[in-house]
VOPAGU-2260 file (C-alpha; in pm, 1 decimal, decimal comma):
REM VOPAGU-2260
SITE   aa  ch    i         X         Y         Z
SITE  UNK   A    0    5391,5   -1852,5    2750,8
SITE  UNK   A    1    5547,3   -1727,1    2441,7
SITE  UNK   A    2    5329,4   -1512,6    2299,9
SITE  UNK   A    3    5602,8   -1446,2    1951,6
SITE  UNK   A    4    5528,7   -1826,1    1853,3
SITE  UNK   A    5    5173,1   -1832,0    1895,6
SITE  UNK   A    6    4946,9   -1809,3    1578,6
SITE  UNK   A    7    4628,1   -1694,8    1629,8
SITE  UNK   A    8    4387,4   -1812,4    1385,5
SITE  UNK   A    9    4064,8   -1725,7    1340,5
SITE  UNK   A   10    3731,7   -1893,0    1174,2
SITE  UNK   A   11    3639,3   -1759,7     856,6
SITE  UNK   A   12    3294,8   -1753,4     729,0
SITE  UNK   A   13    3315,5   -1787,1     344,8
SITE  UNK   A   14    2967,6   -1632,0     167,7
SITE  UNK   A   15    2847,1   -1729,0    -184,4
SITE  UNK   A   16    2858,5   -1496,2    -454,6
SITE  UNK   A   17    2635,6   -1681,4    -665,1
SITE  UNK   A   18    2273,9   -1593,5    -591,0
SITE  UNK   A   19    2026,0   -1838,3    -464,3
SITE  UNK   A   20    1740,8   -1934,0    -604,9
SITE  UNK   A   21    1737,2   -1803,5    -919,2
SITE  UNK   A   22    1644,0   -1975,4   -1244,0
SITE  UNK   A   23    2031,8   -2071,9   -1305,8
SITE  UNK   A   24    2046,2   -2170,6    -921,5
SITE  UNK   A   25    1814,9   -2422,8   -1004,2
SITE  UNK   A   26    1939,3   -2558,3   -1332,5
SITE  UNK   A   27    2236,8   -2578,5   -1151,7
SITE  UNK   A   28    2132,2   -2758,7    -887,9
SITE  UNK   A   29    1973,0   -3066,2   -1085,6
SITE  UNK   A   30    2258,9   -3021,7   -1364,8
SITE  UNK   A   31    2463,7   -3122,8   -1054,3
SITE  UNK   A   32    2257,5   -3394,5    -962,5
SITE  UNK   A   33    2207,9   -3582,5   -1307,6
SITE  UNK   A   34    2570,2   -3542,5   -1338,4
SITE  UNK   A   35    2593,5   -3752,9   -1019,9
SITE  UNK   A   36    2343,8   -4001,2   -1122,0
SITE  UNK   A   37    2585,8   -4067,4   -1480,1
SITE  UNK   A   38    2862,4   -4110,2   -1257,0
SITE  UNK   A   39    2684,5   -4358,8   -1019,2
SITE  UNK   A   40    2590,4   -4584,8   -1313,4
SITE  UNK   A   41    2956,2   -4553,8   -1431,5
SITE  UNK   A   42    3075,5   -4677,6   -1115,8
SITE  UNK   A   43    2783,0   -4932,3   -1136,0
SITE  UNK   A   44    2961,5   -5115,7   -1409,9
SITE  UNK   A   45    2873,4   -5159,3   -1816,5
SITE  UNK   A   46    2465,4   -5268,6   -1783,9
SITE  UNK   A   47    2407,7   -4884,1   -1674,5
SITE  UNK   A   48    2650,4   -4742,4   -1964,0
SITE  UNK   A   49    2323,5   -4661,4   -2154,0
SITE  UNK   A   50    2214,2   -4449,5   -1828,9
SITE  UNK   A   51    2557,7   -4320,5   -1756,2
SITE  UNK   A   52    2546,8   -4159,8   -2151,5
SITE  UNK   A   53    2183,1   -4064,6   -2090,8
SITE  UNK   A   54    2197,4   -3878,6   -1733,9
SITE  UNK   A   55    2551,4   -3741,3   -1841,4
SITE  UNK   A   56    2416,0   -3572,9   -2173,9
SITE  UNK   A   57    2141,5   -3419,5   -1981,1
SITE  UNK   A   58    2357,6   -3304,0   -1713,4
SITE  UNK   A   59    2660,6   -3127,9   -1934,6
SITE  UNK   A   60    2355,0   -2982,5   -2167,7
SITE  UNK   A   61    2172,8   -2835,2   -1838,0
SITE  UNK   A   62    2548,6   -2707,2   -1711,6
SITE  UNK   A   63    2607,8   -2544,8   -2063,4
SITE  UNK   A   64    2277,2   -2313,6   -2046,4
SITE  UNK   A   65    2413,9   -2248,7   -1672,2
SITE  UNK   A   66    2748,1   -2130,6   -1823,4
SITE  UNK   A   67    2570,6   -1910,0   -2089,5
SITE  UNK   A   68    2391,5   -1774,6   -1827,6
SITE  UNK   A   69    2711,5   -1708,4   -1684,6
SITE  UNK   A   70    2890,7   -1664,0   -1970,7
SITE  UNK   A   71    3158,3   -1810,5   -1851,7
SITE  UNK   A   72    3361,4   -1944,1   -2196,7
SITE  UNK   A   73    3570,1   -2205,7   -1993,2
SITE  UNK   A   74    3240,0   -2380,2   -1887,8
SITE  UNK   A   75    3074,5   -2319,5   -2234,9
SITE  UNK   A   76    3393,6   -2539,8   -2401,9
SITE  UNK   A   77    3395,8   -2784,4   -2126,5
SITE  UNK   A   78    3034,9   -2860,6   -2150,6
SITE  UNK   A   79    3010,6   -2813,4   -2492,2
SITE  UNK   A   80    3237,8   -3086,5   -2568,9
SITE  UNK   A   81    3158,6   -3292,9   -2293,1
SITE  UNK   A   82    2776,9   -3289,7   -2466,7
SITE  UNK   A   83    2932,9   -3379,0   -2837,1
SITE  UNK   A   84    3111,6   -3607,1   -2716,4
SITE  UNK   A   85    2817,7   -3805,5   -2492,4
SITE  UNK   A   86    2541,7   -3760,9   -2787,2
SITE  UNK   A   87    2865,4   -3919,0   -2980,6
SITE  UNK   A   88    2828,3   -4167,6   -2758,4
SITE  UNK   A   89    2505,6   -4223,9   -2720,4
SITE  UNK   A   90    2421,9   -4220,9   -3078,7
SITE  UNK   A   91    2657,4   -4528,8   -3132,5
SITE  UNK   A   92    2491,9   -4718,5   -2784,0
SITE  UNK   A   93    2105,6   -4664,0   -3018,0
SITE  UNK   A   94    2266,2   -4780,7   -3335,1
């Protein structure tokens, strides 16, 4: 055996460093899952658009308190103007 070309590699156990269950673990956790839902009626096709604006708007406002939390100014513009532009959105769907 040559032991030169031999890699060893070894597992690597990666850890969270954000804590769990904690009021923005939560909102987290069903910002994430609303999200999902407005993507699923997407996919659905255009009789769910009025749920994908819904669940979406919900989701990006829940993931901008999380990124407040965090203050975390990359998240804050995302989800800010991922909200605008889904209350945009919805506001024209209502009229």
């Amino acid at each position: 055996m040559d032991n030169e070309n031999e890699t060893l590699v070894e597992p690597t156990m990666v850890e969270t460093v954000t804590p769990l269950y904690t009021l923005d673990w939560y909102i987290k956790w069903v910002a994430t899952v609303f999200v999902m839902i407005a993507i699923i009626c997407r996919s659905a096709g255009i009789e769910y658009a009025l749920y994908d604006l819904i669940f979406g708007l919900v989701g990006t406002v829940l993931w901008l308190v999380v990124s407040m939390i965090w203050h975390d100014r990359a998240m804050i513009v995302l989800n800010t103007t991922a909200s605008i532009v889904l209350a945009i959105g919805l506001l024209k769907a209502l009229a």
